[in-house]
N, C-alpha and C positions, 0 to 999 in steps of 0.2 A: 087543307090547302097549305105548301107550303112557301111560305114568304120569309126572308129575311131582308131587312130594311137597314140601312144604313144613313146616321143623320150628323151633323158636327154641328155644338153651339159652341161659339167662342173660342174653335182652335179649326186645326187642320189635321186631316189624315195623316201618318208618316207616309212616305215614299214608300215602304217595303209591302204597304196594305196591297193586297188585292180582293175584292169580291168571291171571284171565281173560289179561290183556294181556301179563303175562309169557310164558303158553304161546303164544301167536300168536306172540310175539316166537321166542321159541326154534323155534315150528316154522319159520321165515321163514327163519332163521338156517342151520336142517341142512336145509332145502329148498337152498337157493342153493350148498350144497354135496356136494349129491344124498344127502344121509344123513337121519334121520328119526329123531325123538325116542322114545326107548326109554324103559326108568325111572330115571327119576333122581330123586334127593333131596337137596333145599339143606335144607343146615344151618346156619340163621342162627345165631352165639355172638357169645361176649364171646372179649376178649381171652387168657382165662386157659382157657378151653375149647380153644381151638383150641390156645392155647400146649400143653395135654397132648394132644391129638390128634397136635401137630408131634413131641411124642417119644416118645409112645408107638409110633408108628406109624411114622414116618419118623427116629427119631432125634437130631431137631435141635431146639436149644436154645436156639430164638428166635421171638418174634410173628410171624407174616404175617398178609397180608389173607386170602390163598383157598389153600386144600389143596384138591386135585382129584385124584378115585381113579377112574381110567377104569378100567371094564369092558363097553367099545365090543367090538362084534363084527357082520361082515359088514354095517358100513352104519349100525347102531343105534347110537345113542349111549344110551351107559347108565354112569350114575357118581353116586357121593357128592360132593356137593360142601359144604366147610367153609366158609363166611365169616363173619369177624370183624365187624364192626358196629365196634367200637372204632377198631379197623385202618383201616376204611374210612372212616370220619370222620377220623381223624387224618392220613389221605392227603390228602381234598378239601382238606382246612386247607393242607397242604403243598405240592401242586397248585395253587392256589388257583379248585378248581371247587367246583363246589355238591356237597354230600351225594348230591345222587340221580346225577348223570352219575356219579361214581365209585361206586356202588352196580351200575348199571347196566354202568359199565365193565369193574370186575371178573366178574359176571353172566358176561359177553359172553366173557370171559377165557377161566373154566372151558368155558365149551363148545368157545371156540375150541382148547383143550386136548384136549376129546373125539374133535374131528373130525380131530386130529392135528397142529394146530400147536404148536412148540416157542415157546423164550425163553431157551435155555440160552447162544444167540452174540449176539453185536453184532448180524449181520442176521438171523437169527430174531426178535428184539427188536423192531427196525424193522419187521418184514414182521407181527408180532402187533399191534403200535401201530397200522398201516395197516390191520388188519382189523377191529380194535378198533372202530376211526372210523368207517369201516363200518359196521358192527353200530351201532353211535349213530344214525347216519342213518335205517338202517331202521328202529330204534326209534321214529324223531319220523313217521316214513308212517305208520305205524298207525293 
């Protein structure tokens, strides 16, 4: 079944969000790597939400942008996904890209997480970046 869920604790949507175009995006994304959108649910927060997600759940003692809880199975991709909004602004600034490409880059991140890519090596890193950029592109065909 596929569902994706969209939720905000402690912030708001940007204006450029749509629904619609996000799910095409995602199905574009686990199509091109023969998998198919299961249910998943983003979790738009603030800084201090995810901060207690990261220890309640994971034990760690510091802000990120995206926590991703894969419950993929046979092909489906299916997972919570946390994003910080704070996080993610505070990265474009540091990036220095716009708000929405790091919005969207992270987005791209957690699923590329679902489908089973890592980030824990130097070339995991690289080969996530490359897929990343990726996912960016197919974004702008839409």
């Amino acid at each position: 079944m596929r569902e994706v869920l969209f939720f905000t604790e402690q912030t708001c949507l940007p204006d450029f969000f749509t629904e619609k175009q996000l799910q095409a995006w995602l199905d574009a994304i686990a199509s091109e790597h023969s998998r198919s959108i299961g249910e998943i649910s983003f979790i738009f927060c603030s800084d201090d939400y995810i901060l207690d997600v990261n220890r309640q759940y994971l034990q760690h003692d510091y802000y990120t942008d995206v926590i991703t809880f894969d419950n993929s199975e046979d092909g489906l991709l299916c997972g919570d996904v946390f994003i910080s909004l704070d996080t993610v602004r505070s990265n474009a600034e540091l990036f220095r890209v716009s708000f929405e490409e790091e919005f969207y880059r992270v987005i791209c991140h957690a699923i590329l997480h679902l489908i089973g890519f890592k980030d824990k090596t130097d070339a995991d890193d690289v080969e996530m970046r490359k897929q990343e950029d990726h996912c960016l592109k197919l974004l702008e065909s839409l």
